[in-house]
KOLVONU-963859 format. One line per 4 residues: their letters; for each residue x, y, z of N, C-alpha, C, O. Coordinates in steps of 0.001 Angstrom, whole numbers, always signed. Example, Ala and Ser with C-alpha at 12.3 -4.5 7.8 and 13.67 -1.06 7.14 Angstrom:
as = +13190 -5690 +7800 +12300 -4500 +7800 +13200 -3300 +7800 +14236 -3319 +8465; +12850 -2250 +7080 +13670 -1060 +7140 +12900 +30 +7870 +13409 +1138 +8039 .
END
This chain:
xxxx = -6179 +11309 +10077 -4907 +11091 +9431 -5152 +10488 +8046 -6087 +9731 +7786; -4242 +10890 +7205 -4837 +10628 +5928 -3615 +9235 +5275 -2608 +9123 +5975; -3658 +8763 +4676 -2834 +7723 +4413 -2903 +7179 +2836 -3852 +6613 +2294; -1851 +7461 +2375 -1823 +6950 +971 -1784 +5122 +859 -1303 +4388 +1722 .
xxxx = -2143 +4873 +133 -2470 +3553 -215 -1957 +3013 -1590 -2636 +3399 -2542; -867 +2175 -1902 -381 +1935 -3295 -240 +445 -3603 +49 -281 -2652; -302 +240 -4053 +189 -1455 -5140 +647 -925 -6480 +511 +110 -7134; +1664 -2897 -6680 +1436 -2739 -8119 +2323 -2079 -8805 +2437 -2272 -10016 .
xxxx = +3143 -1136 -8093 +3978 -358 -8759 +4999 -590 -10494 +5278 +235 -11364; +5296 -2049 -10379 +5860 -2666 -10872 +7143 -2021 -11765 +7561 -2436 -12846; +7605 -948 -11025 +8960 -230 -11810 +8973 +859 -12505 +9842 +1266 -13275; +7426 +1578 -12044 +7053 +2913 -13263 +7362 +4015 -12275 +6597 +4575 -11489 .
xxxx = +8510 +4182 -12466 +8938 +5519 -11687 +7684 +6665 -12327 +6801 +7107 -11591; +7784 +6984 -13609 +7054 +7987 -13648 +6020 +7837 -13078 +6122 +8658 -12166; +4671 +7154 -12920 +3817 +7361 -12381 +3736 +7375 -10735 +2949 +7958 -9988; +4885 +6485 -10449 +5143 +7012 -8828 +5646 +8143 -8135 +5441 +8249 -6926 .
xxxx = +6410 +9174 -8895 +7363 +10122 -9054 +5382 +11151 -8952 +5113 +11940 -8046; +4508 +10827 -9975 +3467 +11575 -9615 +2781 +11365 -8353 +2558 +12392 -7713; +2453 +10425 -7925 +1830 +9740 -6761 +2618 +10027 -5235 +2058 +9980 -4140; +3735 +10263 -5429 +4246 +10807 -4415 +4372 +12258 -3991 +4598 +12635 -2842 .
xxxx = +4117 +13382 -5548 +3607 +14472 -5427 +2373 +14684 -4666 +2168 +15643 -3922; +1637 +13804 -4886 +143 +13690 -4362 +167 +13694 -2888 -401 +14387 -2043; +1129 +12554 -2830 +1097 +12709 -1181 +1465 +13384 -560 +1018 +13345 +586; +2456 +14388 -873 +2852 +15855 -298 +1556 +16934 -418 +1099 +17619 +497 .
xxxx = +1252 +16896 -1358 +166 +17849 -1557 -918 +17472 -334 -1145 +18322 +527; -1549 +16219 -296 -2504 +15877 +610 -2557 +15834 +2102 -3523 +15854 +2864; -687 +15741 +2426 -151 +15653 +3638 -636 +14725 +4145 -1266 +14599 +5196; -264 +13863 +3180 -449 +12463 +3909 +571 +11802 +5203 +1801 +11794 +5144 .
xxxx = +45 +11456 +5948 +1340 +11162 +7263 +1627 +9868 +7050 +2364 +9445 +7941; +1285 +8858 +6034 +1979 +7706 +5757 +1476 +6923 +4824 +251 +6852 +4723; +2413 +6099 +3861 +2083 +5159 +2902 +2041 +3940 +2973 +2925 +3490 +3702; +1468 +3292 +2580 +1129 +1753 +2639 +1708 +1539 +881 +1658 +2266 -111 .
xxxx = +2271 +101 +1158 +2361 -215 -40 +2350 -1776 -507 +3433 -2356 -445; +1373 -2403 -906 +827 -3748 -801 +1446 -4503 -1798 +751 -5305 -2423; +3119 -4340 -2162 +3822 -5333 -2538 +3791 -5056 -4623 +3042 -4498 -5425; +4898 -5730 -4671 +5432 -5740 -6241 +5877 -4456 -6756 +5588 -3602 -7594 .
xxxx = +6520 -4671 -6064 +7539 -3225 -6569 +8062 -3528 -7883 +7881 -2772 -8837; +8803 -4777 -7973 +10260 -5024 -9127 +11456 -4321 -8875 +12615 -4719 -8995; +11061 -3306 -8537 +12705 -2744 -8663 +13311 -1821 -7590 +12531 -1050 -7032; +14699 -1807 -7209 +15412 -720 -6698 +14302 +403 -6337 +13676 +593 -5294 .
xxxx = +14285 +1159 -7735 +14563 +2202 -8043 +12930 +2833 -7698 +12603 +4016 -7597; +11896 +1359 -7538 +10737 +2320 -7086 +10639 +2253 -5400 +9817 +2933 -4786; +11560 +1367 -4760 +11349 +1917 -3475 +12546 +2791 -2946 +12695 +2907 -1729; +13320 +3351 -3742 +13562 +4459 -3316 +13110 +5554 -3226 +13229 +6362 -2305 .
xxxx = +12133 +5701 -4950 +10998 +6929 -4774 +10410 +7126 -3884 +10290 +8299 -3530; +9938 +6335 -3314 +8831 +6159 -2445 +9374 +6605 -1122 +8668 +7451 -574; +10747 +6147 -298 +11616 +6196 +384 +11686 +8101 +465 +11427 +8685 +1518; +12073 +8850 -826 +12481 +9803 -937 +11447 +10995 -928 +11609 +12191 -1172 .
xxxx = +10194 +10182 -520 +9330 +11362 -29 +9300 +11652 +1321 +8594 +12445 +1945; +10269 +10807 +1723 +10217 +10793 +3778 +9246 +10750 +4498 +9234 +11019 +5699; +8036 +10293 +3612 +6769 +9653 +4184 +6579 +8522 +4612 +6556 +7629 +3765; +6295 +7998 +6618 +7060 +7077 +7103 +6333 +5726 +5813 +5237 +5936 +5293 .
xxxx = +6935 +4780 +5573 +6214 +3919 +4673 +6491 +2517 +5508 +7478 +2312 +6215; +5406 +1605 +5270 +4259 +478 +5363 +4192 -59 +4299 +3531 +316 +3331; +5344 -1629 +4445 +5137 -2214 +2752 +5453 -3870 +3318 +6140 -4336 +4227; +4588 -4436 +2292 +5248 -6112 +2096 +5658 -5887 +986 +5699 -4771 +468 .
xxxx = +6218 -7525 +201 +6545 -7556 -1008 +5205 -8397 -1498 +4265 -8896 -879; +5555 -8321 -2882 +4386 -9150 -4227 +4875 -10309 -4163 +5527 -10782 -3232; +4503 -10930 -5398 +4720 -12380 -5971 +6069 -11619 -6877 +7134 -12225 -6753; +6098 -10550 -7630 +7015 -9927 -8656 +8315 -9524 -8130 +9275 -9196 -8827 .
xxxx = +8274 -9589 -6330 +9197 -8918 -5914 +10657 -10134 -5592 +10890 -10739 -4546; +11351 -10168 -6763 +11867 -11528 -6723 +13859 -10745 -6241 +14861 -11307 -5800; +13714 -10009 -6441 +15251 -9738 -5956 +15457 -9127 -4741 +14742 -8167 -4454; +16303 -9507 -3973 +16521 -10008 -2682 +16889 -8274 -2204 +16540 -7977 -1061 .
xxxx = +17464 -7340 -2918 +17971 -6203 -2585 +16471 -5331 -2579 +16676 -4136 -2791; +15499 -5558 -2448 +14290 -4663 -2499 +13918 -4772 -857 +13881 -3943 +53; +13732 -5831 -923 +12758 -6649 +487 +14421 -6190 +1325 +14063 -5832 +2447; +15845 -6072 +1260 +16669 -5839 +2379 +16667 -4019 +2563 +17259 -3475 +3495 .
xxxx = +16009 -3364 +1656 +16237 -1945 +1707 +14972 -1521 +2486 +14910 -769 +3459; +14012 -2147 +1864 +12684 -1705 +2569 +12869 -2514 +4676 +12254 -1955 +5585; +13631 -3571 +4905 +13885 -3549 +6205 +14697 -2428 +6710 +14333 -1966 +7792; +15778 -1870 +6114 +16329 -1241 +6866 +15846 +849 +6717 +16325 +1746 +7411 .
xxxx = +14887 +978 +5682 +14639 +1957 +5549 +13131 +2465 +5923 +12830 +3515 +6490; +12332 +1509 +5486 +10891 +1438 +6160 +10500 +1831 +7329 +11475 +2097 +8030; +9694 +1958 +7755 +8706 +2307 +8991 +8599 +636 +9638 +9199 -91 +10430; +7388 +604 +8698 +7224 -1484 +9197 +7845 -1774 +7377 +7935 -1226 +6278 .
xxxx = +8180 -3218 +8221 +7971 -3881 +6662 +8347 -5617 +7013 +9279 -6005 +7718; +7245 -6554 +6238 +7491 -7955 +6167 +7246 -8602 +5193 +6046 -8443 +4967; +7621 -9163 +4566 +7948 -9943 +3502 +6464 -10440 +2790 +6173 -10402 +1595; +5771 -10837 +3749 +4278 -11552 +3718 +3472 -10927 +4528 +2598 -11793 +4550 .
xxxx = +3074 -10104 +5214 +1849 -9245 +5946 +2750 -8618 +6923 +3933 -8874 +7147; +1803 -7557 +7582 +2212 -6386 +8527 +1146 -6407 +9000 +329 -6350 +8082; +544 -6473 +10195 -801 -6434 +11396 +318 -4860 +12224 +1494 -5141 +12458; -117 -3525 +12541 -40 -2772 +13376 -1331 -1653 +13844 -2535 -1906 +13819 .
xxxx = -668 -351 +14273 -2120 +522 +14676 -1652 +1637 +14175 -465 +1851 +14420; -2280 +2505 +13477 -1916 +3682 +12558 -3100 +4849 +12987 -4202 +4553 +12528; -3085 +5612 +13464 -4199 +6606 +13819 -5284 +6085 +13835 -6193 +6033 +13006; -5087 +5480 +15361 -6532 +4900 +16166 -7102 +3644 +15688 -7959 +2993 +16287 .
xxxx = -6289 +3195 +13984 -7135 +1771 +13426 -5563 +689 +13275 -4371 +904 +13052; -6387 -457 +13534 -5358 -1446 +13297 -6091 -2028 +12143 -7271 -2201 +11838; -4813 -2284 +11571 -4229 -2128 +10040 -3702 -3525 +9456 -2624 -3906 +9912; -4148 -4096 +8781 -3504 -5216 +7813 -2844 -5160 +6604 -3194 -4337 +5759 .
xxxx = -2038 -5840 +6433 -1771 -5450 +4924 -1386 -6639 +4086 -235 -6274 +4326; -1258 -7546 +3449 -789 -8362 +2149 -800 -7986 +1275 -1347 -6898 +1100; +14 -8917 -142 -238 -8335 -1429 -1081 -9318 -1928 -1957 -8842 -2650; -1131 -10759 -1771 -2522 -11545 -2172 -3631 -10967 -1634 -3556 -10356 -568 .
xxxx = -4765 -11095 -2303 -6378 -11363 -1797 -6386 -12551 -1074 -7183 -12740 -156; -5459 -13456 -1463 -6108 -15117 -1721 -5240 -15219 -57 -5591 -16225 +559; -4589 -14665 +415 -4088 -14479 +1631 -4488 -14049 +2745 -4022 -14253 +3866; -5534 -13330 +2361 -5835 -12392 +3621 -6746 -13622 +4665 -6634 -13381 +5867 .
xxxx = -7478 -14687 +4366 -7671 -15850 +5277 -6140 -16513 +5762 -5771 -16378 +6928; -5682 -16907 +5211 -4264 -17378 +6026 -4035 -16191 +7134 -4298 -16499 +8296; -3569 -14866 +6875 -2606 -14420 +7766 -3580 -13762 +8407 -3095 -12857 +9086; -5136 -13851 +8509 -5637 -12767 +9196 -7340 -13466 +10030 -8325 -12947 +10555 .
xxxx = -7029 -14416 +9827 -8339 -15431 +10558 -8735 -14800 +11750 -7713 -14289 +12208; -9790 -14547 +12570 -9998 -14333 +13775 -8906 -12873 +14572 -8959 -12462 +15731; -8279 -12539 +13775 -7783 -10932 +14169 -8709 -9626 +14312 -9437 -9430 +13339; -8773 -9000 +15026 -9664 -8152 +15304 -8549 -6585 +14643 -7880 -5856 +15375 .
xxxx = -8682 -6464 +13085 -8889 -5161 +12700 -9946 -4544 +12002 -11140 -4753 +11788; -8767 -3402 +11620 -10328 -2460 +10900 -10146 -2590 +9897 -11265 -2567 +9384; -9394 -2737 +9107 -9406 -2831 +7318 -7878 -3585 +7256 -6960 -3535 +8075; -7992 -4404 +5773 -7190 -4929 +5411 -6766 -4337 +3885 -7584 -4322 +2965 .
xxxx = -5605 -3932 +3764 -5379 -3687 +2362 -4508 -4522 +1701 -3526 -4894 +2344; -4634 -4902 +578 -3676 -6038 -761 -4220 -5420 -2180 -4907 -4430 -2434; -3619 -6431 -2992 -3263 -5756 -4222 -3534 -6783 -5366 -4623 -7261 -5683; -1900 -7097 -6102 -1687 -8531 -6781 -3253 -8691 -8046 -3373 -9495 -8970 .
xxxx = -4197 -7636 -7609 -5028 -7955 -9046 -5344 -6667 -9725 -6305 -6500 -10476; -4613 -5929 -9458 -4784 -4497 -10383 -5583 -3849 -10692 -5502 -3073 -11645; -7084 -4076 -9585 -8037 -3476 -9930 -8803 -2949 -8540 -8858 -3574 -7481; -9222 -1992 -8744 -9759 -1559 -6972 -11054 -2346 -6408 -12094 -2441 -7060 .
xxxx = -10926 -2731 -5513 -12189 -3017 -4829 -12354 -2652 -3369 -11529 -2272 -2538; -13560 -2860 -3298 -13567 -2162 -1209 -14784 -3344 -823 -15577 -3714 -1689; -14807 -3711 +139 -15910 -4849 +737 -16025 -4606 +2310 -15170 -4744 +3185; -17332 -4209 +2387 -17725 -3718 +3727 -18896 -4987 +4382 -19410 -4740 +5473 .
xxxx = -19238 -6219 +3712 -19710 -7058 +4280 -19307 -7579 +5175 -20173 -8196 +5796; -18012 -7647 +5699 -17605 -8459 +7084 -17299 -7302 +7955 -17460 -6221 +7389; -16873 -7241 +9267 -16698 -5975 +9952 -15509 -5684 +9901 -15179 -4653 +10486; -14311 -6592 +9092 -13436 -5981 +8450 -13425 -5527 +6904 -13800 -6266 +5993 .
xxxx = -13029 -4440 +6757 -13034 -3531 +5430 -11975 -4030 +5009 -10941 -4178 +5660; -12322 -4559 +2977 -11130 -5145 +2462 -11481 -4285 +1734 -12637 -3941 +1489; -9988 -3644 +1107 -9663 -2489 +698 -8042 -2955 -317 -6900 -3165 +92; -8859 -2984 -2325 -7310 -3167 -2944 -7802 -1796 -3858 -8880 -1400 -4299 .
xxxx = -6208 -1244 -3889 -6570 +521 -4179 -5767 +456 -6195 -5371 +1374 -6913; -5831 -748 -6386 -5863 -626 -7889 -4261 -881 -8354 -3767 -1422 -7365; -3536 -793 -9065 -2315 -249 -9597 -1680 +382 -9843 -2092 +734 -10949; -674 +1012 -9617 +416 +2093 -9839 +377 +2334 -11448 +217 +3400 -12043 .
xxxx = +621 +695 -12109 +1415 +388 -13220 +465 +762 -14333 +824 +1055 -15473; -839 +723 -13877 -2118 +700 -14977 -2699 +2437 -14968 -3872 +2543 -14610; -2278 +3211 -15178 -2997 +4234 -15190 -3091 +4739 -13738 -4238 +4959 -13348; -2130 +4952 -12905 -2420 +5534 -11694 -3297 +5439 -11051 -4163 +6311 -11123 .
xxxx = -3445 +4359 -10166 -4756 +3896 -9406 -3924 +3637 -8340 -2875 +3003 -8224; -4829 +4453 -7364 -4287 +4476 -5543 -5426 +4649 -5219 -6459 +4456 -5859; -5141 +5321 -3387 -6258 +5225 -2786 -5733 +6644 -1440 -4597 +7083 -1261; -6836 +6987 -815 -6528 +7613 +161 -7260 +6797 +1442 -8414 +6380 +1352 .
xxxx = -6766 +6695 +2159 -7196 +6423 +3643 -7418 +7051 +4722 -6376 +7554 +5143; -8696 +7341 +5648 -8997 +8580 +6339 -9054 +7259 +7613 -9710 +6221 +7694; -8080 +7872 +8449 -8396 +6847 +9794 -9499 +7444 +10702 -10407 +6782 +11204; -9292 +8885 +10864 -10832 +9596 +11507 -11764 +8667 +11023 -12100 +7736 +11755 .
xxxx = -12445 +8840 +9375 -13797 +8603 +9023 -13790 +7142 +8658 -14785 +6918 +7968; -13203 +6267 +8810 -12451 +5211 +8305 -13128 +5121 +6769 -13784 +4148 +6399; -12959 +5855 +6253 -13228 +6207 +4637 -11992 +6069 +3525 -10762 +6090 +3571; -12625 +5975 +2890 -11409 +5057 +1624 -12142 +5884 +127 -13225 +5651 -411 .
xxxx = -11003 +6964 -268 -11313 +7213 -1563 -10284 +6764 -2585 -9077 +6968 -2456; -10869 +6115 -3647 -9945 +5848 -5092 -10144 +7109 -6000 -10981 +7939 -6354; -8689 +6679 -6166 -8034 +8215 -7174 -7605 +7268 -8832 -7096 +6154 -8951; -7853 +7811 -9430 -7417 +7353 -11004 -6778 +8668 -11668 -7629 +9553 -11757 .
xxxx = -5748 +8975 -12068 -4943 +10396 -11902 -4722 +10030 -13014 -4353 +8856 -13039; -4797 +10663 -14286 -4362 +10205 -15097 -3075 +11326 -16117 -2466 +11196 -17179; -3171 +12370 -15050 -1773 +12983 -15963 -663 +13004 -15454 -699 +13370 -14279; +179 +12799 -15782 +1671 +12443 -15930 +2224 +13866 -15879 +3437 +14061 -15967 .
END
């Protein structure tokens, strides 16, 4: 199962408006989205690919009508982390780094994904995989997620 992976968005419809093309194309069966939206208007995009979606909020996500749309329209969604099981792997998610010890001490998953620093990284030293798939806002930086291979590719897309 393949799984899109996003942060960061911070209100750039256009580049999400591309990124959600992507995920049709790839047939992705679901999105993750590791918080800071800003606005309405990018979790509806996101919403309007009918790809079930997997989101917290950011530090940016300060208006109260984002975090009540994503409860009632979402797949999962919590304010501060999501722990579930997504094709065979259980799944973490925050939008801090600086979080993932608070909400995830002694939990037995397979990868954790967050965001909040706009730049990709992957860390396979602990036997959980930390996984941040870059920024929406900076040049189209996501990620794909393979729950078969538990493989993680970064995408940098850069046309609009």
């Amino acid at each position: 199962m393949k799984i899109l992976i996003i942060s960061d968005s911070h209100g750039h419809i256009a580049n999400l408006k591309h990124v959600m093309g992507f995920a049709k194309k790839i047939g992705a069966k679901a999105i993750i989205h590791c918080g800071d939206w800003n606005t309405l208007e990018t979790v509806d995009m996101v919403l309007s690919s009918r790809i079930p979606l997997y989101a917290v909020l950011g530090n940016a996500d300060v208006r109260p009508e984002v975090g009540d749309r994503l409860k009632v329209k979402g797949k999962r969604f919590a304010e501060d982390f999501l722990e579930f099981e997504l094709g065979g792997r259980k799944i973490g998610v925050t939008h801090r780094p600086s979080d993932i010890k608070k909400y995830f001490i002694g939990e037995k998953l397979d990868v954790i994904f967050c965001g909040h620093l706009h730049s990709k990284y992957e860390s396979s030293q602990t036997q959980i995989k930390i996984i941040r798939p870059g920024a929406i806002v900076q040049g189209i930086n996501f990620a794909v997620y393979d729950t078969e291979s538990g493989k993680i590719e970064f995408i940098n897309d850069e046309q609009n």
